[in-house]
Steps between C-alpha positions, in 0.01 A plus 500: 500500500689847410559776716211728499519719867813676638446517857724792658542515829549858600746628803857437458392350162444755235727731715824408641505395903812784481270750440429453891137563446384178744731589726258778563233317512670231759576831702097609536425102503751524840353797603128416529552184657692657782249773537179270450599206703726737757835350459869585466643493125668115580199333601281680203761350216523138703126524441509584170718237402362263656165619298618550207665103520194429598237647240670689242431819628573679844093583452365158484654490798371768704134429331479135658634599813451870635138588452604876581681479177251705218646376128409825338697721781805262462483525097496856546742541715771291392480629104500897625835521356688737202609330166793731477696202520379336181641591170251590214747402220394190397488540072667152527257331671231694335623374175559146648113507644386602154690265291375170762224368320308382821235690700677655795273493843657622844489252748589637861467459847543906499083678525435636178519863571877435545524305210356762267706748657838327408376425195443855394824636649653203245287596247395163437151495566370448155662158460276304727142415493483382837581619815464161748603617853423379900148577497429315162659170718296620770792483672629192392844649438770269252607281616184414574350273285169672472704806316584328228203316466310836513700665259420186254118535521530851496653467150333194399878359426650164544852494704671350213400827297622774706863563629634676826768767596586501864766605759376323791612080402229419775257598240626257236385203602137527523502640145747201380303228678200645296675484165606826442790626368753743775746715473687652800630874513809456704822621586792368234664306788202269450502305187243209555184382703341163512144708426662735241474433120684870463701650730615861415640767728250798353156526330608598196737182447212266619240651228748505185616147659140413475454647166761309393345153547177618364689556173689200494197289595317704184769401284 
């Protein structure tokens, strides 16, 4: 069955994790967990890692078991950030995106308002149809395997016809188990993956990579 969906994952995917932009993000993550639950910084990131090991996300988390917790205040909170960081030149990838010949869809664990906000200051927005984030999986954030199985109805596509770009490897398998194809956005000190059909260091690489075998499957 040929490729028909490119699935992108969004943070520290079609941006590099240089750019520092989640490190914000982990900052007001830190930050309202220590003010909400009334703990010092140590005990808020134990938490969170032990969350986010747990269910994906640091929110699953604090949904299942702190009923103080609201979703929409945390969303809020944690994605009031600047985009300074984030470069806007991206011709390349623009060009790369164009030149795919797969429907693009966002697939995130990020709410949507953030997604569409990155997207803009990348000036990518016009490359994908969908925009599939946490409250589309109701909360069943990747790995989960509810996420990818929403994302499938959602699009009415088979696994075997839709391929993922990803810099978290946790998120691989669920998608390979289910037949799709993966790629992995990781640093060039990592060459291979046991759940990664492409491994490539940037965004750009991954899509002409993916290009690439598109054309050679064509011919």
């Amino acid at each position: 069955m040929p490729l028909r969906i490119a699935l992108y994952d969004l943070d520290n995917t079609l941006y590099p994790f240089t750019s520092g932009l989640m490190d914000l993000i982990n900052e007001r993550i830190n930050m309202f967990v220590q003010q909400r639950l009334l703990l010092d910084l140590d005990a808020a990131m134990e938490l969170r890692h032990h969350y986010f090991e747990t269910y994906g996300t640091t929110l699953v988390g604090l949904q299942k078991h702190h009923a103080v917790i609201e979703t929409e205040d945390y969303l809020t909170f944690v994605h009031d950030i600047t985009l300074d960081a984030l470069s806007d030149d991206t011709a390349l990838l623009d060009a790369a995106l164009r030149e795919l010949p797969l429907q693009k869809v966002i697939f995130t664990n990020s709410p949507q308002e953030h997604a569409s906000r990155v997207l803009q200051r990348l000036r990518l927005s016009d490359h994908f149809s969908h925009l599939l984030d946490i409250r589309a999986f109701e909360f069943a954030a990747k790995p989960h395997p509810l996420a990818y199985q929403t994302a499938l109805r959602a699009l009415g596509a088979a696994p075997e016809e839709c391929v993922l770009f990803e810099d978290t490897s946790a998120n691989l398998g669920p998608a390979k188990a289910l037949g799709m194809t993966t790629v992995l956005i990781a640093p060039p000190s990592i060459t291979a993956h046991p759940h990664a059909d492409i491994v490539a260091e940037d965004v750009l690489t991954a899509t002409r990579q993916v290009h690439a075998m598109l054309m050679k499957c064509v011919v």
